[in-house]
VEXSE-824434 format. One record per residue: x, y, z of N, C-alpha, C in turn. Coordinates in steps of 0.02 Angstrom, whole numbers, plus 50000, padded with zeros to 5 digits. Layout:
REM VEXSE-824434
XYZXYZXYZ
...
//
This chain:
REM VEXSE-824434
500424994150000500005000050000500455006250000
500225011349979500475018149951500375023250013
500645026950035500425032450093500935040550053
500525043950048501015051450047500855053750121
501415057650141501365061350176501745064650211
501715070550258502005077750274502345075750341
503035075450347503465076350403504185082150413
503975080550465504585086850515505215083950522
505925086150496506305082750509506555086450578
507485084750589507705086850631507845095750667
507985097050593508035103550590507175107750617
506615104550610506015107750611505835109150530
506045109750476505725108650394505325105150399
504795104550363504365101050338504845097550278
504395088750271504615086450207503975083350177
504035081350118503395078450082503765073550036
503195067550044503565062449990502875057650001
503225049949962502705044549956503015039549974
502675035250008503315029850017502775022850026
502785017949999502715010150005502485007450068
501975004650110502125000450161501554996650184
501614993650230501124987450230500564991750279
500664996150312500334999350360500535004150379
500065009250413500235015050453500825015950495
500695010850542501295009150565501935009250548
502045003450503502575000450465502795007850454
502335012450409502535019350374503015023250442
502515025550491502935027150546503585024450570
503595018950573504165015150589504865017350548
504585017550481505185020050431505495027550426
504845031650451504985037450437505535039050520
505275037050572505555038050621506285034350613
506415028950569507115026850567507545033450515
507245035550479507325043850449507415047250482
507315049050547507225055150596506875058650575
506275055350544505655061150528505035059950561
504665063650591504185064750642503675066450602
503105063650579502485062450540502055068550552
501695068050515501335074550543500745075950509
500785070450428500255067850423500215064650378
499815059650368499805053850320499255052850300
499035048350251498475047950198498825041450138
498475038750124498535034350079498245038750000
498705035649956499145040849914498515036249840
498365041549799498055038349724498695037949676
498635029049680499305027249621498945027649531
499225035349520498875035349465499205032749391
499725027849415500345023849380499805020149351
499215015849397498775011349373498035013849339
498055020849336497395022949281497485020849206
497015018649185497205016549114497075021549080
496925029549117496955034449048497595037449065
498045035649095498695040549086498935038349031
499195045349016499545045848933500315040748965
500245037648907501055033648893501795036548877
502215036048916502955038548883502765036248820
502795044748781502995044148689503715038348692
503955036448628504685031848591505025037248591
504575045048576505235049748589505455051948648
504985053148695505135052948771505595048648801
505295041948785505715037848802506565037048809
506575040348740507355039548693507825043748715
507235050148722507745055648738507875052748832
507435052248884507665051448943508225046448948
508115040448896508685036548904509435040048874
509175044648824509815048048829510235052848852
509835055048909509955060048949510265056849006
509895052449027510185049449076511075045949068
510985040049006511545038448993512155042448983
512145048148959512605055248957512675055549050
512155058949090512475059549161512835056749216
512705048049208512815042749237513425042449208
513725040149116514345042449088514805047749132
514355051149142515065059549186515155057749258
514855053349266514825049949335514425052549381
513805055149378513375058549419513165052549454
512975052949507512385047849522511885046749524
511465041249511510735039749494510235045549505
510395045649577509775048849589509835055249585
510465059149567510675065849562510285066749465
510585060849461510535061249365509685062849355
509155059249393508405057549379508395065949403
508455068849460508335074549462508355081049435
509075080849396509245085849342508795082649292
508485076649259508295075349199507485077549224
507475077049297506655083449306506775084949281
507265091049296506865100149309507305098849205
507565094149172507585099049098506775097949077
506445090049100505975088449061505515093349060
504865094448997504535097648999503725095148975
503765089448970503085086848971502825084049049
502085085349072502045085049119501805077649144
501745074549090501815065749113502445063949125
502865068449084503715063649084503985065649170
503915071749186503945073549244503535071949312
503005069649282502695066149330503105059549356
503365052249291503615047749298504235049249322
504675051149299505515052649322505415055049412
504875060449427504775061749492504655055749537
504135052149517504045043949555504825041349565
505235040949508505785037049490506005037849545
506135045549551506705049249603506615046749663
505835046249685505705043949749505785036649752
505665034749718505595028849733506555024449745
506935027549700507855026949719507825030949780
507545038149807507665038649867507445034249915
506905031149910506495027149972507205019349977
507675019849932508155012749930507915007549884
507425007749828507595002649792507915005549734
507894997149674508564997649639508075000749578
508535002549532508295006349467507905001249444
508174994749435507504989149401506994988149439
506814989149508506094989349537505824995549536
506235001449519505905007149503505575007149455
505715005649381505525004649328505034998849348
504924992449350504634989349365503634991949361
503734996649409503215001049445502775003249391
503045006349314502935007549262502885003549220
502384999049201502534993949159502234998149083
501625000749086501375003249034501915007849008
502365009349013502895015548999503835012248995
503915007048994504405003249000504384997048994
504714993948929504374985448921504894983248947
504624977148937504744970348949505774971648957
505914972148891506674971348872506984977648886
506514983448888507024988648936507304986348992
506714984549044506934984249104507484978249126
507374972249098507934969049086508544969349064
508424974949019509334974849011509364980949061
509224985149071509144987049147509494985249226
509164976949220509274975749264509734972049272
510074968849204510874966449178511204970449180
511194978949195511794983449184511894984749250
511284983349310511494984549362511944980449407
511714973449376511984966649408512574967949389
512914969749335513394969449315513864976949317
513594982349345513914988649368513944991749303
513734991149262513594994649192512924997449162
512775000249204512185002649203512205009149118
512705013449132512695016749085512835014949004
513235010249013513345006548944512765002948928
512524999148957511904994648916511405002048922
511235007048958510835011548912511085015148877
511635017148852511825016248796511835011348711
511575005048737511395001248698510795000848668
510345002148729509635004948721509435010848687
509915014848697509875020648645509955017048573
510375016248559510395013248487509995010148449
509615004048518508975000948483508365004848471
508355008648510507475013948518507645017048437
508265020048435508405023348384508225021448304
508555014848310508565009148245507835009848261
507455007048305506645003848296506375011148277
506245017248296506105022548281506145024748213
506695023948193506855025248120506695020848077
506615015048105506185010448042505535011748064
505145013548097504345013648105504325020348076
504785025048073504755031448035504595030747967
505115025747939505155025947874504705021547854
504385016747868503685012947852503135018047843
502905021447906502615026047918502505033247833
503095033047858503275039747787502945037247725
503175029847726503245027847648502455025147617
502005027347660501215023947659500905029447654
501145037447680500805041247685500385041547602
500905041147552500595043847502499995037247456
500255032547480499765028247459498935026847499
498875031147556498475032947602497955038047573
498375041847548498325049347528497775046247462
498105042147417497685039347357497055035647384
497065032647431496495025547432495975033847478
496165037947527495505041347524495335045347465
495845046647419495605051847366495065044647318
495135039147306494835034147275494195034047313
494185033247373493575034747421493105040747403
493425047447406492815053547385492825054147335
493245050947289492875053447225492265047847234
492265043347241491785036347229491175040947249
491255044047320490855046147363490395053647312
490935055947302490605062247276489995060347187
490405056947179489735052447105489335050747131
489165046547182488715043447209488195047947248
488485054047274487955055647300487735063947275
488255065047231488165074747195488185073047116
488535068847093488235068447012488015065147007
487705058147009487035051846975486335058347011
486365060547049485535062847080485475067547006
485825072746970485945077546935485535075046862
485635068646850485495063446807484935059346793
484715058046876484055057046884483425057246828
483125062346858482675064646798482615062046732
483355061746691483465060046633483365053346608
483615048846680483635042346656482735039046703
482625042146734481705040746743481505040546671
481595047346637481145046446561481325042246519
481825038546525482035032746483481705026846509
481715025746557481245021046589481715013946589
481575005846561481925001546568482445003146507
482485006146459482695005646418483685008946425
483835006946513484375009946499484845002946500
485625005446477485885000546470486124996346543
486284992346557486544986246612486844991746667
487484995146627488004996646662487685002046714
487235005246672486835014546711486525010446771
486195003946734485605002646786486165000146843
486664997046854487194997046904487325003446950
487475007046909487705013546971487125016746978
486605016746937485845018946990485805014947041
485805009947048485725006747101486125007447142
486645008547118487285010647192487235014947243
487115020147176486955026747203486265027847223
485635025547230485055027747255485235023347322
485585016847321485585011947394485995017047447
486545017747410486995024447453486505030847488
486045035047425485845038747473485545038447523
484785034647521484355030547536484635025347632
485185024947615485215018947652486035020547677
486125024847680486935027347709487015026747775
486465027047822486605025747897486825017247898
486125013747864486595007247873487365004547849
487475005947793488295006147780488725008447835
488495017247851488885017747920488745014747943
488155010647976488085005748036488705000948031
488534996847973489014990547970489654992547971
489964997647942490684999347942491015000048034
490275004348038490765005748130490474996848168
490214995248149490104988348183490464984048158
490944982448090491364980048091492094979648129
492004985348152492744990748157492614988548222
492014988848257491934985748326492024979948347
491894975848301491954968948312492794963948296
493164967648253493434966748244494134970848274
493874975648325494384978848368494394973348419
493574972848438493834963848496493774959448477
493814956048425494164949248413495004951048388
495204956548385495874955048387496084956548450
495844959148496495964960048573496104951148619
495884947648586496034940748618496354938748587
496584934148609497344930148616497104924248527
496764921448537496454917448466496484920648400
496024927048412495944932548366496604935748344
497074937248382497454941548367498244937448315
498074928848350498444926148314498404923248245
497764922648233497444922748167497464928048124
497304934548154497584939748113498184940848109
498714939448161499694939248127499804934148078
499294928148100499654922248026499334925247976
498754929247967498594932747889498844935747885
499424938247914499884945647901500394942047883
500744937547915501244933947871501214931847816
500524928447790500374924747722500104928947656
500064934947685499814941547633500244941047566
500194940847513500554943347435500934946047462
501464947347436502094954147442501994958747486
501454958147525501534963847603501714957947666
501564952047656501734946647714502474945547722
502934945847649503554946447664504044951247706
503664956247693504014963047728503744962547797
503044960247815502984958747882503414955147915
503444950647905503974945347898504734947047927
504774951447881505654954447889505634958647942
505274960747946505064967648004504994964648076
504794958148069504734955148144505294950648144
505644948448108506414947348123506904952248144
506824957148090507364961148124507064963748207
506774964748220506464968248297506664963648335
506444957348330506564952348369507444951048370
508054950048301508774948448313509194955748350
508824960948325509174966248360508884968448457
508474966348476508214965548540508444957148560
508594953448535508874947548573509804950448560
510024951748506510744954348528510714958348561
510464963748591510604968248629510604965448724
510044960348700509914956148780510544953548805
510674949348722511174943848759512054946048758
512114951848744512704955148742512544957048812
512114960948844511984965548911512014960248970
512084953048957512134948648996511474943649023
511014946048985510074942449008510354936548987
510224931049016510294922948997509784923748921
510064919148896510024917048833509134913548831
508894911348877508074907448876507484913348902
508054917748944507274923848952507564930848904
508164932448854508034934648815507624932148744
507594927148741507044921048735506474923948707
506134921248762505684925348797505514932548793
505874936048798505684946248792505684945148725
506074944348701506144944348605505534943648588
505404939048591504564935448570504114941548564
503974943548621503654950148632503674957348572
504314955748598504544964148545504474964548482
504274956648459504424953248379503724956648367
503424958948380502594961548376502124955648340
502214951848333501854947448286501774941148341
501144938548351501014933348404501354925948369
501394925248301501314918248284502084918448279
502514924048278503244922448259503584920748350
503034925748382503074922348457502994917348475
502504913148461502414908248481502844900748452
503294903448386503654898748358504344898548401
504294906848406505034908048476504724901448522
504254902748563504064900148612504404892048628
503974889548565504184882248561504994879748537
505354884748514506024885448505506374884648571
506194889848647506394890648705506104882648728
505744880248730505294872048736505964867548721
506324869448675506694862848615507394864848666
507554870948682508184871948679508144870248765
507684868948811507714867448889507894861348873
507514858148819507684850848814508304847048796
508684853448772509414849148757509564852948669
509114855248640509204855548583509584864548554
509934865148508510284871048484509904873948455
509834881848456509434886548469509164887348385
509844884148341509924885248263509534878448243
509384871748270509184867748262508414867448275
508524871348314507504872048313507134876848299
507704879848289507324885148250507184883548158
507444880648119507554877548066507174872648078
506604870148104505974865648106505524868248101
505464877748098504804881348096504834886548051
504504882648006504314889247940504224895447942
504004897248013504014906348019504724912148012
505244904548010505774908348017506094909547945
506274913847936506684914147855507454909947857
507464907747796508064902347809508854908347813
508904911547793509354915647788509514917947855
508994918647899509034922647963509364915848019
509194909448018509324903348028509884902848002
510134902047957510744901647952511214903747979
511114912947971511674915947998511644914648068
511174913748102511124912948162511544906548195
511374901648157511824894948130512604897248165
512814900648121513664901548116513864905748171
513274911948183513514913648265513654908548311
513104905648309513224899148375513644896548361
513934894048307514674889048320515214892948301
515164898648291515894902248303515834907748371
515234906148415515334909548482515314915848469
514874918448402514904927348423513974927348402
513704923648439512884925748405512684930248419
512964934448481512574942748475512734946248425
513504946648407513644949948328513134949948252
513424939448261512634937748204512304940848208
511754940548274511184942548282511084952048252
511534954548300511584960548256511504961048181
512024957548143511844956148075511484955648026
511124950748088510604947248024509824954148063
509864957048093509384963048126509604969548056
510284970448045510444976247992510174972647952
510304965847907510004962247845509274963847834
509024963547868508164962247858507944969047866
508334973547915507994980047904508034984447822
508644981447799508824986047736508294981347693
508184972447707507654971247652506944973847658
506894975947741506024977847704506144984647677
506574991447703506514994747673506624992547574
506694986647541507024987147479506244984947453
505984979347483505414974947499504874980447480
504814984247538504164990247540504234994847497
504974995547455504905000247394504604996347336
504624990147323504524986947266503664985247276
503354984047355503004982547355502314992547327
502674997547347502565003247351502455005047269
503005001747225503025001547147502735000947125
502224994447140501794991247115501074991547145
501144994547232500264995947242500175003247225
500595010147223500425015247204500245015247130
500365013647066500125012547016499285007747019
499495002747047498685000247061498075003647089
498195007947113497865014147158497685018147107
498215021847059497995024447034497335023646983
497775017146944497235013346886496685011146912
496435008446984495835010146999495395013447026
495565020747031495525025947033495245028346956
495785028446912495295029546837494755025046805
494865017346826494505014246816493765015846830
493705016546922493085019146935492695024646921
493015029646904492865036146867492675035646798
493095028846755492645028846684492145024146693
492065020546739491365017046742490865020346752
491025025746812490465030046829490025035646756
490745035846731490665041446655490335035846611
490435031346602490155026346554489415026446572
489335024246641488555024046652488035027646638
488145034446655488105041046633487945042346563
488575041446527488555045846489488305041046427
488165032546423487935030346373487405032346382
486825032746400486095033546386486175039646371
486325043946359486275051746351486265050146270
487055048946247487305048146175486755043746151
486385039846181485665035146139485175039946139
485135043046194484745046046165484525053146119
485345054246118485325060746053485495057245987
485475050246004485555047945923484975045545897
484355046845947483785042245924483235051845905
483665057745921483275064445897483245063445813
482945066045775482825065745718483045071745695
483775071045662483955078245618483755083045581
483255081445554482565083645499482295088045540
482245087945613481705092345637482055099345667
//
């Protein structure tokens, strides 16, 4: 249980803080081993556990880890370093967390149960290599390492990110135009094609119907769209659902490959970084899995960590499960028997990042042109529909008159 509260030290100051304990008591007990004289207490709202606090941004993140790693480097100490990286921060969540931090290294625990405290804001494989730099008095070097990875992962979710904008940009422009025929030019038309009566051709009688169901009946479309979007926000929220939708992300045409590559590299550059920082080799394992974002490439990890308790090499069982690319297996292969697999691993993490970026250009080649062409496509259907019954029927006026 959580208590804040207001004590008198020796001098007569007031102090204020938060501190951990099983009871009132217990709290007293500690503060008086402080030489601080209570004065008032209250059990404290841990708002660490609201699920609407905003999350450390990847850039928040990046930058505190690199702020910190710079002060700890000059040799500051911990808890001197969290305090100067207060008063620079200037977002008032980041300052909220780093402030907990502070207290919580003042109250005597270690930087990995501080972090700990924060799970929504610090994963899995931060805090572990974390807690390998402390075991090992290298605290500043493995976040230093961490810098590098946030960096690499940042800059590839950048450049994915970037490289979709404009094909985004096309599929809604394909959207309003669809939208704008359907519901501001076929009505315009109307009239014209009533006085023709059955006599229009197949194609018109198609987008009349599109377009009168559209106007007519647009709440239900919205209905079903946001009730898809609903239903399918929670069935990928469970564990079944969500793995069915990663194996369709793996098996996709020419976008499953780059998925593919994208959850290798995340996963070899977060297991080298583990197993260089000193995390045993079965629970960097384990975190990898995680970071790999994809459940089914996890779960092939999974049964890999299964093979390798049992006696078996990490390159040998992994090469029994198709999720893995043989190239990435391999190299992985030759780390292990020449004793440098964090290097590999590094390796084959640069390999796959430069293929999806090569991957997502070729795949980018070939869906931005498709975008376009059906984009004109739909626009001359709409003109076709249109505009044949018109031309019939100025060819059926009689020139004579």
């Amino acid at each position: 249980m959580k208590f804040s509260y207001k004590a008198a030290n020796i001098s007569g100051s007031m102090e204020t803080g938060q501190i951990e304990a099983a009871s009132r008591e217990q709290l007293v007990a500690i503060l008086k081993s402080k030489s601080l004289f209570p004065v008032e207490i209250k059990k404290a709202s841990d708002s660490r556990l609201s699920l609407f606090t905003k999350r450390f941004s990847r850039k928040e993140r990046l930058t505190f880890t690199r702020q910190l790693a710079g002060l700890l480097s000059s040799g500051i100490g911990l808890e001197k370093a969290l305090a100067i990286i207060n008063r620079l921060s200037s977002g008032k969540e980041a300052n909220k967390i780093i402030g907990q931090l502070e207290r919580l290294i003042q109250e005597g625990h270690s930087f990995t149960a501080a972090l700990e405290k924060f799970p929504r804001h610090f994963t899995p494989l931060y805090i572990s290599m974390v807690k390998a730099g402390e075991a090992g008095g290298l605290l500043a070097q493995v976040l230093t390492r961490l810098i590098r990875y946030q960096e690499e992962e940042l800059n590839l979710r950048n450049f994915i990110v970037s490289s979709l904008i404009y094909p985004v940009i096309l599929a809604i422009s394909n959207l309003g135009v669809l939208l704008m025929y359907m519901l501001f030019v076929i009505p315009k038309f109307m009239p014209i094609f009533a006085e023709l009566g059955n006599d229009l051709p197949f194609i018109t009688q198609i987008v009349i119907f599109c377009g009168t169901a559209l106007q007519n009946f647009w709440w239900l479309f919205l209905f079903l769209i946001v009730g898809f979007g609903v239903w399918f926000w929670i069935w990928i929220s469970t564990e079944r659902g969500k793995l069915k939708f990663d194996q369709l992300k793996l098996s996709l045409p020419l976008l499953g490959s780059v998925m593919t590559k994208i959850a290798v590299s995340r996963m070899s550059l977060s297991l080298s970084m583990l197993c260089s920082s000193g995390v045993p080799l079965l629970t960097a394992l384990t975190i990898s899995g995680g970071v790999s974002g994809n459940l089914e490439l996890d779960r092939s990890l999974q049964e890999v960590i299964g093979e390798v308790k049992q006696g078996s090499s990490l390159v040998a069982s992994m090469s029994n499960k198709t999720t893995f690319p043989v190239l990435a297996v391999e190299m992985i292969g030759v780390g292990e028997e020449s004793g440098n697999l964090e290097e590999m691993l590094d390796q084959v993490s640069a390999t796959y990042e430069n293929e999806v970026k090569q991957s997502l250009g070729i795949f980018l080649a070939i869906f931005e042109p498709l975008l376009i062409l059906s984009m004109v496509g739909v626009i001359a259907i709409l003109a076709i529909g249109i505009l044949v019954p018109i031309f019939n029927l100025n060819s059926q006026i009689d020139p004579t008159l």
